[in-house]
C-alpha positions in Angstrom: 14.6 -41.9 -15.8 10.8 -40.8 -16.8 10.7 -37.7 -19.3 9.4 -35.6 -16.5 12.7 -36.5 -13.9 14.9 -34.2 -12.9 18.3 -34.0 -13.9 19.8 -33.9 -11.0 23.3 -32.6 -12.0 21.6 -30.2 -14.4 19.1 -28.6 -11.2 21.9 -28.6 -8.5 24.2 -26.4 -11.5 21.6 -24.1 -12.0 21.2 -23.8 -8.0 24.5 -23.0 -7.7 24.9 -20.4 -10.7 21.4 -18.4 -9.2 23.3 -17.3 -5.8 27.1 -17.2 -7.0 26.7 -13.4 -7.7 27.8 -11.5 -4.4 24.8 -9.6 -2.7 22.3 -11.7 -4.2 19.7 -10.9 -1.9 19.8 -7.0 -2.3 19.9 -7.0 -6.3 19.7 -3.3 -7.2 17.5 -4.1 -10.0 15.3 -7.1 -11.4 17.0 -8.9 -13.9 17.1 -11.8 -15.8 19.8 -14.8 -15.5 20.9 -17.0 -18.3 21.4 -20.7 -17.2 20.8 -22.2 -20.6 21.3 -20.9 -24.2 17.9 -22.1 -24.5 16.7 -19.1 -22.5 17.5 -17.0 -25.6 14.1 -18.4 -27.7 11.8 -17.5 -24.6 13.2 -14.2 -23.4 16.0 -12.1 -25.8 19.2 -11.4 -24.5 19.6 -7.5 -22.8 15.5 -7.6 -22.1 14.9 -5.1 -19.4 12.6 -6.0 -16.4 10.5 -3.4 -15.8 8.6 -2.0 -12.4 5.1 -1.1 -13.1 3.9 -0.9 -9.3 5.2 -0.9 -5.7 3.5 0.5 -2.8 1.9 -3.2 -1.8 1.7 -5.0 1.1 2.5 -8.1 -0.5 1.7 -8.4 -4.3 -0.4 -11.4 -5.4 -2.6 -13.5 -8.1 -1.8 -11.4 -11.3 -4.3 -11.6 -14.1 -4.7 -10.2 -17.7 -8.2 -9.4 -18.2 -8.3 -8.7 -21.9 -10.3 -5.5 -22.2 -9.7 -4.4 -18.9 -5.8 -4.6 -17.9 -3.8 -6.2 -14.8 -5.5 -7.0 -12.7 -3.7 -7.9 -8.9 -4.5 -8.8 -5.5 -3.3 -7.5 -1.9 -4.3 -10.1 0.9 -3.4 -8.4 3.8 -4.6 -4.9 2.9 -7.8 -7.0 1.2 -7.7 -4.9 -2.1 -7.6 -5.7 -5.8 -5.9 -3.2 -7.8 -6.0 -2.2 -11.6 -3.0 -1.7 -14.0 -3.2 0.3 -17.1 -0.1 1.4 -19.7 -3.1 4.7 -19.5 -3.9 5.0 -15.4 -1.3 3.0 -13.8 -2.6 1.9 -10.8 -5.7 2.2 -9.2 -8.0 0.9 -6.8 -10.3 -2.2 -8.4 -12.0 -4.4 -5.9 -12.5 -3.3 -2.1 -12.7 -5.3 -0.3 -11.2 -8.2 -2.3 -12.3 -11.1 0.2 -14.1 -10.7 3.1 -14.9 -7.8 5.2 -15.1 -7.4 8.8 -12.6 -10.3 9.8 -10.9 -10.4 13.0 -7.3 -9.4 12.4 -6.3 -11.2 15.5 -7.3 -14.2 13.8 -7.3 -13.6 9.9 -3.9 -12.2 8.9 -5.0 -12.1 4.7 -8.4 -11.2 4.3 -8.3 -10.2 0.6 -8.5 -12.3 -2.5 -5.2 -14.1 -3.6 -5.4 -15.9 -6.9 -7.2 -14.9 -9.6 -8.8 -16.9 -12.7 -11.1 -16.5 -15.5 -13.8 -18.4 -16.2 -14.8 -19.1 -19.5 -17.9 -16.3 -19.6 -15.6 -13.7 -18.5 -16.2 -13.6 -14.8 -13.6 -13.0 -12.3 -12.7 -16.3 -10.4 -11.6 -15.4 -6.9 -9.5 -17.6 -4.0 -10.9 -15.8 -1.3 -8.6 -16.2 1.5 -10.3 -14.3 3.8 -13.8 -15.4 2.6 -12.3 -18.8 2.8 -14.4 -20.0 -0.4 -14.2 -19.5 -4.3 -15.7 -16.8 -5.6 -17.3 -15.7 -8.9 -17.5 -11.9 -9.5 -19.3 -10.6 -12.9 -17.0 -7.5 -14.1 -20.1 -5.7 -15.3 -22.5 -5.6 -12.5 -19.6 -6.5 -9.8 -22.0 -9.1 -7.8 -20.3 -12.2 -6.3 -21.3 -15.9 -6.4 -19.8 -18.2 -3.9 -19.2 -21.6 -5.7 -17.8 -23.6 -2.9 -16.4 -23.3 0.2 -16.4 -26.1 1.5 -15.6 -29.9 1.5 -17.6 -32.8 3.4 -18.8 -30.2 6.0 -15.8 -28.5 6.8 -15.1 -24.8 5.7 -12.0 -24.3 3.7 -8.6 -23.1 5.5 -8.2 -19.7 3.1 -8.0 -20.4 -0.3 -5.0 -19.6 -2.4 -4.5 -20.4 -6.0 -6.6 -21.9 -8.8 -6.4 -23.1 -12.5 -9.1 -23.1 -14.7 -9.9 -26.4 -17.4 -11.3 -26.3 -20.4 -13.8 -27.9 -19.0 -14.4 -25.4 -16.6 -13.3 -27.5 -13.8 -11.4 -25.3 -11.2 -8.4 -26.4 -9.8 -7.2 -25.5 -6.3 -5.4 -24.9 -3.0 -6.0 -24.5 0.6 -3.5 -23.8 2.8 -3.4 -22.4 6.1 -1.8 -18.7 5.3 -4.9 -16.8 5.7 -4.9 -17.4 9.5 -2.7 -15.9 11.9 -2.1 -18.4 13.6 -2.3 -21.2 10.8 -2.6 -24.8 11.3 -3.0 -24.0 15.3 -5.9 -21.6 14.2 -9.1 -21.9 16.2 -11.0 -21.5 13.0 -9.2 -24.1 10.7 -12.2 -27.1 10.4 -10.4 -29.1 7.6 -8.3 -31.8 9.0 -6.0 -31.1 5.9 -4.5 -28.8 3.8 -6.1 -29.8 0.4 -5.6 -29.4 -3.2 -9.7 -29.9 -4.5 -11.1 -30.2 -7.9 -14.6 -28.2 -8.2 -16.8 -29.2 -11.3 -19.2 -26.9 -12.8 -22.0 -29.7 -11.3 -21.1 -27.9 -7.8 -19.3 -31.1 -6.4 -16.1 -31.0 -4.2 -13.5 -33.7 -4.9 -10.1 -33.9 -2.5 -7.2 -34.5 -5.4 -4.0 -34.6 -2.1 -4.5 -34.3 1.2 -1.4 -34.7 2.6 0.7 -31.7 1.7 1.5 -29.3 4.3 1.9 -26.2 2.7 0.0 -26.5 -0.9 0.2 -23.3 -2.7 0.6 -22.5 -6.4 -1.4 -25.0 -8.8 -1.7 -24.8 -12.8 -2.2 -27.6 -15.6 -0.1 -28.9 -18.6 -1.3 -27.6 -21.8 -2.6 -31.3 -22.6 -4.2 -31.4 -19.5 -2.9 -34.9 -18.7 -0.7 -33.8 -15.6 -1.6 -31.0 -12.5 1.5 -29.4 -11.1 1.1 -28.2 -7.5 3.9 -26.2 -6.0 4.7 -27.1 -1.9 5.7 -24.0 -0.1 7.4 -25.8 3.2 10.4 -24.2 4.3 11.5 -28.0 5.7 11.0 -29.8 1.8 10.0 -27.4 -0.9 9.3 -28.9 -4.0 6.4 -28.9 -7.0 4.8 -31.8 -7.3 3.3 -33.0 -10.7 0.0 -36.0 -11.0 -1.1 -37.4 -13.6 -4.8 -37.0 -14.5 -7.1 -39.5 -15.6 -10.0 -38.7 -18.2 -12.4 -37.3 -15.3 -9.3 -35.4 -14.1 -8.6 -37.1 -10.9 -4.9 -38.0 -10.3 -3.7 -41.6 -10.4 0.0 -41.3 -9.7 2.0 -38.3 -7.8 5.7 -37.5 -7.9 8.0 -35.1 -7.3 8.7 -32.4 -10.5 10.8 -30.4 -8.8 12.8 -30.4 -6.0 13.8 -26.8 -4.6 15.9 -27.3 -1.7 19.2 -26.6 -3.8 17.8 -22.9 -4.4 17.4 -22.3 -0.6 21.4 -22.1 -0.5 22.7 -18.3 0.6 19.1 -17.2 1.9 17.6 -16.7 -1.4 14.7 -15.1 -0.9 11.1 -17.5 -1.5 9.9 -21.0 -1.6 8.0 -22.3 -4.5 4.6 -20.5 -5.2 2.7 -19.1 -7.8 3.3 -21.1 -11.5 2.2 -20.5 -15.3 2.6 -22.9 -17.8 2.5 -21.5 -21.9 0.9 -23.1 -24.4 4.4 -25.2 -25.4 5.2 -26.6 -22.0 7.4 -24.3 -20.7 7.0 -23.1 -17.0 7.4 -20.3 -15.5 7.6 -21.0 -11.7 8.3 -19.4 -8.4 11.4 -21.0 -6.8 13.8 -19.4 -3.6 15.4 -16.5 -5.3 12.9 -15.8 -8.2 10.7 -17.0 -11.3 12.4 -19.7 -13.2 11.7 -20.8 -16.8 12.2 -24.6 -17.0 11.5 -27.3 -19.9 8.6 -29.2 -19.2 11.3 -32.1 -17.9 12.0 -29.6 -15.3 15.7 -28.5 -16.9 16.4 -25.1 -15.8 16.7 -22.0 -18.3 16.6 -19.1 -16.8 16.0 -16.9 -13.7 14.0 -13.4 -12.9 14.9 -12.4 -9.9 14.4 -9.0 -8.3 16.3 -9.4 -5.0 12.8 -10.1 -3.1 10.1 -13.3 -3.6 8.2 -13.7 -6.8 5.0 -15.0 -5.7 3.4 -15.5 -9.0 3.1 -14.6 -12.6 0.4 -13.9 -15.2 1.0 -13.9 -19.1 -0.9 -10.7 -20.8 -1.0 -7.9 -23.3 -0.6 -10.1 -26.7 0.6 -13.4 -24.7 4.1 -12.3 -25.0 4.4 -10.4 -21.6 4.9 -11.7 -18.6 3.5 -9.9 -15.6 5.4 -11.0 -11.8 4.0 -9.9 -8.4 7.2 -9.5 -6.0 6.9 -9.1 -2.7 5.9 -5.2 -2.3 5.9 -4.6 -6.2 4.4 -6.0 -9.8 6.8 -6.4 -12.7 6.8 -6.5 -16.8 9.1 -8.4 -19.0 8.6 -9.2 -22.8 8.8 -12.0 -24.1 10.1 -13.1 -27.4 6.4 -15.2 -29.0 3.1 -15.4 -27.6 3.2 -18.8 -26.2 1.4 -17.9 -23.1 -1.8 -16.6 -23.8 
C-alpha cells in the first residue's frame, strides 16, 4: 500500500461513527466529531462552532483577505459579501459574476471560488461569467485571464488554487447551467480541471471527470487534489505533478461513497490543505480533517452541506460556508495560513 492509500478499515469506521447519532441530518447545532485522538492537536476538545452568517442562498468560496475580512460568494443571488468581527455582514461585490444572464439558462451567475493572487488581487471563478477573473480591491476593475480552452468557452468555473508560481489551478463543471451537461450553451466537450500560467496559456490537467469541483495543492506542491462531486462515485482524486506541474500519474485519495450512508447531507467539494499536510475536506455529512494518507480525524458537521472552507484571522481559524450559512471554529496553531 502507497503512503497516500486509504486504509480501508480505518475510512469505512469513520463512515460508520459520522451517521450513528440518531437525527443526523437535523443536528440542532454545528459541532465537531472525534474519530481519532489525533483530532485533539488540530482542534481542542469542547471547541464551540460558531454561526457568523445565514440569510444566503447557498454559501460559497470563503476567503481571508488579510486587511479586509471574509470575504464569501453567493452564486445564485450573484453577490459577494463581507464579514467583519466590526460590521458583520455586508454587501461586497455586486454583481459577483456576470450580469444580465438568462435565468432560464444560467442557474449561478455569481462568483464561486475565490483566490488571491500574489499582488493582492481578488482571483475570481466566475461561474456565470464562465472565465477567471482578476479584480484589484482598490480600484475594483476586473481582468479576464482566461476563459477559455482550444476555442471553446468554459462550462462555469468553480474552484481554484493558487501556486507559488502563480500558476492557477482549476475546475469547470457544468453547475452554472440550468440545465448542465444537456445545456445549449456548454461548448467544452468536457468537464476540465486546467492549469493557467501567468504566460496566458491554457493546459487541460483531466478531462474525464464528470463532476470536477473543489481543487487545492499539497504544501510541497508535488501532488493536486481534485475533489469529484458525482452522486454515482464520489471521491477526491490526488496527481502527482511533475516539475512544470502537469500530472503524470492519477489515483483515487479518497473514496466517499461510505459517508453517503443514512442521507448525509453533501458530496465532496470545496478542500484546504495547511501548511503540515493536513486536509480539511468537504465529504457527505460535513468537513472532515484527514492525515495527508487520507486517515480520518474528525468531522464538522452542521446538519446541512459544507461546501468549502477558508483558513483566516491568524491562520488558526477555520471559516466553513454551509449551505444557507458561514461558520467559525478555532483552531489550536496556525498551520493554515
Amino acid at each position: 500500500m502507497s503512503t497516500y492509500a486509504i486504509d480501508r478499515r480505518g475510512f469505512l469506521a469513520a463512515g460508520a461513527a459520522l451517521v450513528a447519532t440518531p437525527g443526523f441530518a437535523a443536528a440542532p447545532a454545528p459541532e465537531v466529531r472525534r474519530l481519532s485522538p489525533a483530532l485533539d492537536r488540530i482542534i481542542a476538545p469542547g471547541s464551540i462552532v460558531e454561526t457568523i452568517a445565514t440569510g444566503i442562498r447557498w454559501a460559497e468560496g470563503p476567503l481571508w483577505v488579510p486587511g479586509t475580512g471574509l470575504v464569501f460568494s453567493d452564486p445564485p443571488a450573484n453577490l459577494m459579501r463581507l464579514w467583519t468581527r466590526k460590521r458583520g455582514v455586508v454587501p461586497f461585490l455586486s454583481p459577483s459574476g456576470a450580469a444580465g444572464t438568462d435565468p432560464k439558462l444560467v442557474r449561478e451567475p455569481g462568483s464561486n471560488g475565490l483566490a488571491l493572487a500574489h499582488d493582492g488581487a481578488l482571483l475570481i471563478a466566475n461561474s456565470g461569467g464562465r472565465s477567471i477573473d482578476r479584480v484589484d480591491l482598490k480600484t475594483r476593475q476586473r481582468r479576464v485571464l482566461a476563459d477559455r480552452f482550444e476555442g471553446a468557452r468554459f462550462n462555469s468555473p468553480n474552484d481554484l488554487h493558487v501556486a507559488r508560481s502563480g500558476t492557477i489551478y482549476f475546475t469547470d463543471p457544468p453547475y452554472g447551467f440550468a440545465d448542465g451537461d444537456t445545456s445549449p450553451l456548454k461548448e467544452a466537450k468536457q468537464n476540465g480541471v486546467y492549469r493557467w500560467s501567468p504566460d496566458g496559456k491554457v493546459a487541460l490537467i483531466d478531462g474525464g471527470l464528470t463532476r470536477p469541483n473543489g481543487v487545492a495543492l499539497s504544501p510541497d506542491e508535488r501532488r493536486l487534489y481534485v475533489s469529484v462531486s458525482d452522486e454515482a462515485a464520489p471521491r477526491i482524486m490526488v496527481y502527482d505533478l511533475d516539475a512544470h506541474g502537469m500530472p503524470t500519474t492519477s489515483r483515487i485519495w479518497l473514496d466517499a461513497t461510505p459517508l453517503r450512508a443514512g442521507n448525509a447531507p453533501g458530496l465532496p467539494d470545496g478542500m484546504k490543505v495547511a501548511r503540515n499536510g493536513t486536509m480539511f475536506c468537504s465529504v457527505p455529512g460535513g468537513m472532515m480533517v484527514l492525515t495527508p494518507e487520507a486517515q480520518p480525524l474528525g468531522v464538522i458537521i452542521s446538519g446541512k452541506a459544507i461546501a468549502n472552507c477558508a483558513f483566516g484571522e491568524d491562520g488558526a481559524t477555520l471559516f466553513m460556508t454551509a449551505s444557507d450559512r458561514v461558520l467559525r471554529l478555532r483552531l489550536r496553531t496556525g498551520a493554515g495560513m
